[in-house]
N, C-alpha and C positions, 0 to 999 in steps of 0.2 A: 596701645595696640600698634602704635604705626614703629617703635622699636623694637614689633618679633621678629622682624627679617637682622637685625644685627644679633639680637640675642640667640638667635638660633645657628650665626654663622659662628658665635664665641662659641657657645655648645658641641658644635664640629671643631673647630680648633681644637680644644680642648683634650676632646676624647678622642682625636687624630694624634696630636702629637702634642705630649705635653712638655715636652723638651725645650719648646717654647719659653717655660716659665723659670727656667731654670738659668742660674748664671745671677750674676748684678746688674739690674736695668738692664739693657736690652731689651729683646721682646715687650718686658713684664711691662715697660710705663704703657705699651698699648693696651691694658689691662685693668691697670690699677686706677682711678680715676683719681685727678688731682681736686684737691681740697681746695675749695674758694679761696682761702685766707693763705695759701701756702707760696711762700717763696720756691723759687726754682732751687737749689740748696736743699730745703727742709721737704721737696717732695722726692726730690734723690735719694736722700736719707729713708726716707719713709718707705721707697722702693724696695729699699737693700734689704731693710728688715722685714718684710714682706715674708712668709712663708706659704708653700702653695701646697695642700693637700688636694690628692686628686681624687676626690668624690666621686668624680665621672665615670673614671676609668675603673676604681672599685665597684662603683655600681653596675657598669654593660658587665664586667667579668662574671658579677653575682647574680645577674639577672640569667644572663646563657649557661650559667650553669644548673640555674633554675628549669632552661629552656630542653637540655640535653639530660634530667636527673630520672629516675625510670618514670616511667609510665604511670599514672596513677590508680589504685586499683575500683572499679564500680562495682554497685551490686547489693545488694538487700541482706544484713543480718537475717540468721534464719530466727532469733526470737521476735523480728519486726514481718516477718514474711507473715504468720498467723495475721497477725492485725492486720495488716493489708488485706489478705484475704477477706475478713468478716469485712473491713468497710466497703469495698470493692463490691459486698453482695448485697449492701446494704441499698445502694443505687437500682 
């Protein structure tokens, strides 16, 4: 619990600007956590090969287009109207 406040800043990073992750190290070693066992060498490496799909940025696009998609429509089939009706009378 006490690393939501960083987890939630990488989450804005992220879906701010992901340009960040992009390029050879740079940015990315902020990101990528190094491995206990690893040489400075062999986490460079490990950096380069890194590839960064942006999940994030896919998902706000597909969530707001969710948020902007029509209207959705309410309202009672009329073969479930009947039934309602008898239960309704039934109380």
């Amino acid at each position: 619990m006490q690393n939501i406040p960083n987890i939630l800043k990488k989450f804005n990073q992220v879906a701010i600007n992901a340009r960040c992750f992009g390029g050879r190290g740079g940015k990315r070693k902020k990101y990528v956590p190094k491995l206990s066992d690893q040489e400075a060498e062999e986490y460079s490496a490990y950096v380069g090969r890194a590839e960064f799909y942006n999940a994030t940025a896919r998902t706000q696009v597909a969530l707001t287009g969710l948020l902007f998609a029509k209207p959705p429509k309410s309202g009672v089939a009329r073969s479930a109207k009947k039934t309602i009706a008898e239960k309704c009378e039934l109380r």
